[in-house]
C-alpha positions in Angstrom: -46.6 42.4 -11.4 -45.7 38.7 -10.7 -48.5 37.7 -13.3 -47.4 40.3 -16.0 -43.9 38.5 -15.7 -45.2 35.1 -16.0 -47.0 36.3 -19.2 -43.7 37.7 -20.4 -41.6 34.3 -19.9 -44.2 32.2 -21.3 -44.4 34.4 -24.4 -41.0 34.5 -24.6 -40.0 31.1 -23.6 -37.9 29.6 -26.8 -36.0 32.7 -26.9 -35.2 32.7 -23.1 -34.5 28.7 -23.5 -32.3 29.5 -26.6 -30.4 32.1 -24.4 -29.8 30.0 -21.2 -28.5 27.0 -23.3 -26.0 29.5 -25.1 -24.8 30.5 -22.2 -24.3 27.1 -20.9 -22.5 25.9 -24.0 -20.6 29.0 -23.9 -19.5 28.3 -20.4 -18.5 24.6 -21.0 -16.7 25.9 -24.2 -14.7 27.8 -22.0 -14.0 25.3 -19.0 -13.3 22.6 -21.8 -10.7 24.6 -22.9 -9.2 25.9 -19.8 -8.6 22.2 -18.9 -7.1 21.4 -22.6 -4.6 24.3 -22.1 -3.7 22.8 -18.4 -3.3 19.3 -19.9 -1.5 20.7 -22.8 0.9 22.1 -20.4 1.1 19.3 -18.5 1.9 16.8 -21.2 4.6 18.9 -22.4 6.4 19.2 -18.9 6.2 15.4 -18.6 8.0 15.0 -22.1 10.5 17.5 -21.2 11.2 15.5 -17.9 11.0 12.5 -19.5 13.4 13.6 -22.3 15.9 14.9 -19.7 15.7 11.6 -17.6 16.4 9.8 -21.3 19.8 12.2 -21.5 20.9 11.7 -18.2 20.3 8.0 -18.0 22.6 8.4 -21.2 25.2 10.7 -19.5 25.5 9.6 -15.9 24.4 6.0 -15.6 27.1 3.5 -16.0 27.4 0.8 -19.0 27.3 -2.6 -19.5 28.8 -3.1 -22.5 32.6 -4.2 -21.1 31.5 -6.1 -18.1 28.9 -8.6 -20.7 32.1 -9.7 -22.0 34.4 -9.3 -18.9 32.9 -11.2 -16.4 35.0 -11.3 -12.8 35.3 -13.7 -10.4 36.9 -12.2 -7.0 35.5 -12.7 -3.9 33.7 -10.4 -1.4 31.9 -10.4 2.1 30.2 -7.1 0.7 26.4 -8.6 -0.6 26.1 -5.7 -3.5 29.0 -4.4 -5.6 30.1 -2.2 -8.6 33.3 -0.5 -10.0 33.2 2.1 -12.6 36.2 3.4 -14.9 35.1 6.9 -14.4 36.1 8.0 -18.2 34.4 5.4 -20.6 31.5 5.5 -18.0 32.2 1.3 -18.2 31.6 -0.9 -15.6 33.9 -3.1 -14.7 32.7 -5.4 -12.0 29.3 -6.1 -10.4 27.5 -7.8 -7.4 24.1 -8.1 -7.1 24.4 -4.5 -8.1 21.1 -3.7 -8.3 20.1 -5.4 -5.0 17.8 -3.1 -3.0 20.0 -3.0 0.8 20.2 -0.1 3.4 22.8 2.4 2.3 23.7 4.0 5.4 26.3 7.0 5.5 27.1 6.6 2.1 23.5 8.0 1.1 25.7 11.4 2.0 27.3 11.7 -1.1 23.8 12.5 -2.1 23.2 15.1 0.4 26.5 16.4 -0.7 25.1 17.2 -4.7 21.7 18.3 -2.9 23.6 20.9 -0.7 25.7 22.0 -3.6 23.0 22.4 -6.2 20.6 23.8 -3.4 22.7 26.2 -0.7 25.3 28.8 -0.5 29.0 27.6 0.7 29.2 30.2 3.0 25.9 30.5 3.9 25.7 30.2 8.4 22.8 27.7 9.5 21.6 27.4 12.5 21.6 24.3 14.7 18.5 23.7 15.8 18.0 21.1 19.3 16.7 17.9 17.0 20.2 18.6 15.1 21.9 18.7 18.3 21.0 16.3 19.8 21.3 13.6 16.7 23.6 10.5 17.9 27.2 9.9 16.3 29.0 10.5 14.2 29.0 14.0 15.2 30.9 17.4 15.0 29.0 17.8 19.0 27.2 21.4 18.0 25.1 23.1 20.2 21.5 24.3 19.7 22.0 28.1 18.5 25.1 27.7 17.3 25.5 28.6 13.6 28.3 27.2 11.3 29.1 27.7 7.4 27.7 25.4 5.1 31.3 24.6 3.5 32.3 23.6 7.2 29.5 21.4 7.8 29.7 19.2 4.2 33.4 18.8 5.7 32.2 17.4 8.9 29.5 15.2 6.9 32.3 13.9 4.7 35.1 13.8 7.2 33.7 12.4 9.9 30.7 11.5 8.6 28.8 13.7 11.1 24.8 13.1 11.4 24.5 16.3 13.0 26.0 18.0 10.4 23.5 16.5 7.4 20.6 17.3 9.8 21.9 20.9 10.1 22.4 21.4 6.4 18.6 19.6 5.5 16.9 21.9 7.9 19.0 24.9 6.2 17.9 23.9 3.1 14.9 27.0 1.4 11.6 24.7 2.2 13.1 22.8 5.2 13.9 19.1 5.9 11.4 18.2 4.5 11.7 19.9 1.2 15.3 18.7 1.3 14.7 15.3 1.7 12.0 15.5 -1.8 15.0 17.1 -3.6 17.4 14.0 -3.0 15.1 12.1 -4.1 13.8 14.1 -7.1 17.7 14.2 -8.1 17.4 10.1 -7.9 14.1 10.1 -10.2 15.7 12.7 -13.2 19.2 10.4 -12.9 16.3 7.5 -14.4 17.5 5.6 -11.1 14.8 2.6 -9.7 16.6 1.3 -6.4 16.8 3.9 -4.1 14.2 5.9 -1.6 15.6 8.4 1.0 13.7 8.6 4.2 17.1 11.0 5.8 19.8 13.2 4.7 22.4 10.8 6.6 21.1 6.9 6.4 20.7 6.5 10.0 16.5 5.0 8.9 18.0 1.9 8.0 15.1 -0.4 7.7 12.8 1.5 5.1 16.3 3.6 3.3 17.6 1.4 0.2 19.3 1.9 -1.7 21.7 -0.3 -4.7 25.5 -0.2 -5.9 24.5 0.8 -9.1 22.8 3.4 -7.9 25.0 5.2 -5.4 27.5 4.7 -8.1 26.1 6.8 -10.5 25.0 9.5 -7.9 28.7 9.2 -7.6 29.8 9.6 -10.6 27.3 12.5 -11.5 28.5 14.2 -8.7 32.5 13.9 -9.8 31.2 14.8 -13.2 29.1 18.0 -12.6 30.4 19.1 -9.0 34.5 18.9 -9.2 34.8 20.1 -5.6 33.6 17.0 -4.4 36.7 15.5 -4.4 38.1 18.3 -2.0 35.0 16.9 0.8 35.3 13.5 0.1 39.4 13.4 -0.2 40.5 15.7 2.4 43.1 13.7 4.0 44.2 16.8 6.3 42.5 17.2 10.1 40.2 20.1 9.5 40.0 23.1 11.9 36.5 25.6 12.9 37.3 28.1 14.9 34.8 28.7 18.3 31.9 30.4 17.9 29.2 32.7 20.3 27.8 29.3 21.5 30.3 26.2 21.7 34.3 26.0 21.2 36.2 25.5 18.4 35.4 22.2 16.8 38.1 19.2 15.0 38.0 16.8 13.1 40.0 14.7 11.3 39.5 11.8 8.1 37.8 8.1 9.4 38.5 6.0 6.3 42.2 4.7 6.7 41.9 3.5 3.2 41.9 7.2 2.2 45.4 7.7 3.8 46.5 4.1 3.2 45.6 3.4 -0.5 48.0 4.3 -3.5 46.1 6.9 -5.9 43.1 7.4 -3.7 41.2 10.2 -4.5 38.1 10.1 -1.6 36.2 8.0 0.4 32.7 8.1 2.8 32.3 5.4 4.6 28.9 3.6 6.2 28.0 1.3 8.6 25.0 0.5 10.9 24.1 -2.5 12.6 21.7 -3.9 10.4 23.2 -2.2 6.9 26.8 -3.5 8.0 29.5 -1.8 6.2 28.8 0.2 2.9 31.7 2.2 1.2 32.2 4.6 -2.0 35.9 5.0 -3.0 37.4 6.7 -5.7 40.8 6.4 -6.9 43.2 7.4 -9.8 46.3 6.0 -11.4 47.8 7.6 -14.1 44.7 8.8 -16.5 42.6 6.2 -15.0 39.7 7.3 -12.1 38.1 4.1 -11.0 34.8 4.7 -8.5 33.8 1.6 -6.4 31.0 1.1 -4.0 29.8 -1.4 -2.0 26.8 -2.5 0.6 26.4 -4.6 3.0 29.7 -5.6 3.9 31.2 -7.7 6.8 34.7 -6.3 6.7 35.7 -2.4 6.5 39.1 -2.1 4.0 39.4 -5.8 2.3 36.5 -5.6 -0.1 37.6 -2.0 -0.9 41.0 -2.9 -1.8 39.9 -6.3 -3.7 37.4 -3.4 -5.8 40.1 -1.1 -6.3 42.8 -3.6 -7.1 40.6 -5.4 -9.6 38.8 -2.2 -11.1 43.1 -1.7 -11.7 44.2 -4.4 -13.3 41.7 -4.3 -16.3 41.4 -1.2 -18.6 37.6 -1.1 -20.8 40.2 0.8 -23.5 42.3 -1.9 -24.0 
């Protein structure tokens, strides 16, 4: 039997040859153009994200046009500066604005958009023991207690509560984890370069940075695209949760005294660790002027804020 088959493939060899090379061209025909279609759908998404970096880099990112020809000369302790009219998208004042520094709390304007664009208001989350135990600022929650999201970006913003941003990041569909990729995914399509978020509230302060020019355009795409920021980053009002199945009620009330102090100020969040020093966003409006200024690594906490705001003021990029 084994013979009578040898007979057969020898006599039949070219035609059995022929056959197994078809099928061999027919299956890398096939693979070839499986990987085509992959890489064909693969270019196009990076054109597409490209394309949408290019309008967004257009839209949100501030302009240099005004300052070229507007150069300032104030003095500040902060090392990295910017100030923005909010309307022509203009800048109006830098500082080493594209200095790579730690941003601190600030980096929680950015957990602001991500929570906005990525949870629920009213959606409970629970706090879990890592996000109870995270050190001040702090709303003080307890592990198992739950609290609305629009409560927590109150206590982020207000207080600047770490506990609060861990809360929400853990909250977040995919985890921290997942949370943390989406802030900085959001920095990637704004076309930004400076910035690389290790936290959802800036406590990692020796391998977060971040610039002034970037946290100023986070900061104005946020005003632009998320209104309501203003109403967590300008509450001026002590804000009230009531108790809950696990802890009391919780207080607390707005830390930036420049916020309460300074003529047409619109919303504040405030930073500072020991080795980022004092970091600030501020927004402001007079008249039909919104000014945004932000600042990094600061030695004082209110006079390089009002020198930004005073300044960003007194010139107008219309006139």
């Amino acid at each position: 039997m084994f013979n009578k088959f040898l007979r057969f493939i020898n006599k039949h060899k070219k035609i059995i040859l022929a056959i197994i090379i078809a099928l061999v061209v027919v299956a890398f025909v096939k693979n070839y153009l499986s990987e085509k279609k992959v890489t064909g759908s693969t270019i196009i998404q990076l054109k597409n994200s490209h394309r949408e970096i290019e309008e967004n880099i257009e839209k949100y990112q501030p302009k240099y046009d005004w300052v070229k020809t507007h150069p300032s000369n104030i003095t500040l302790t902060a090392k990295s500066a910017i100030v923005i009219d909010q309307n022509t998208g203009q800048i109006l004042l830098t500082k080493n604005e594209h200095e790579k520094l730690p941003p601190a709390s600030i980096t929680k304007i950015l957990t602001l958009v991500t929570v906005l664009e990525g949870l629920k208001i009213d959606k409970l989350c629970p706090v879990s023991e890592k996000a109870a135990v995270t050190q001040p600022n702090k709303i003080t929650m307890k592990a198992g207690e739950k609290m609305k999201v629009e409560d927590l970006l109150y206590g982020l913003m207000m207080i600047s509560a770490n506990d609060a941003a861990e809360v929400l990041a853990e909250c977040y569909d995919g985890g921290r984890d997942k949370f943390i990729a989406k802030m900085n995914e959001k920095v990637k399509l704004l076309g930004l370069e400076d910035s690389s978020f290790k936290d959802p509230h800036g406590l990692n302060d020796v391998d977060e940075l971040s610039s002034a020019f970037d946290m100023g355009t986070i900061t104005r795409y946020a005003l632009l695209e998320h209104p309501e920021t203003l109403k967590y980053i300008g509450r001026k009002e002590d804000y009230n949760v009531y108790p809950t199945d696990h802890n009391g009620s919780h207080s607390w009330y707005q830390i930036s005294n420049l916020l309460l102090t300074y003529p047409g100020m619109e919303g504040a969040k405030t930073g500072y660790t020991h080795i980022a020093k004092n970091s600030y966003i501020g927004v402001a409006r007079k008249n039909d002027r919104r000014v945004i200024i932000v600042y990094l690594g600061a030695e004082t906490t209110t006079s390089d804020a009002t020198a930004l705001l005073n300044y960003g003021f007194s010139v107008n990029p219309n006139i």
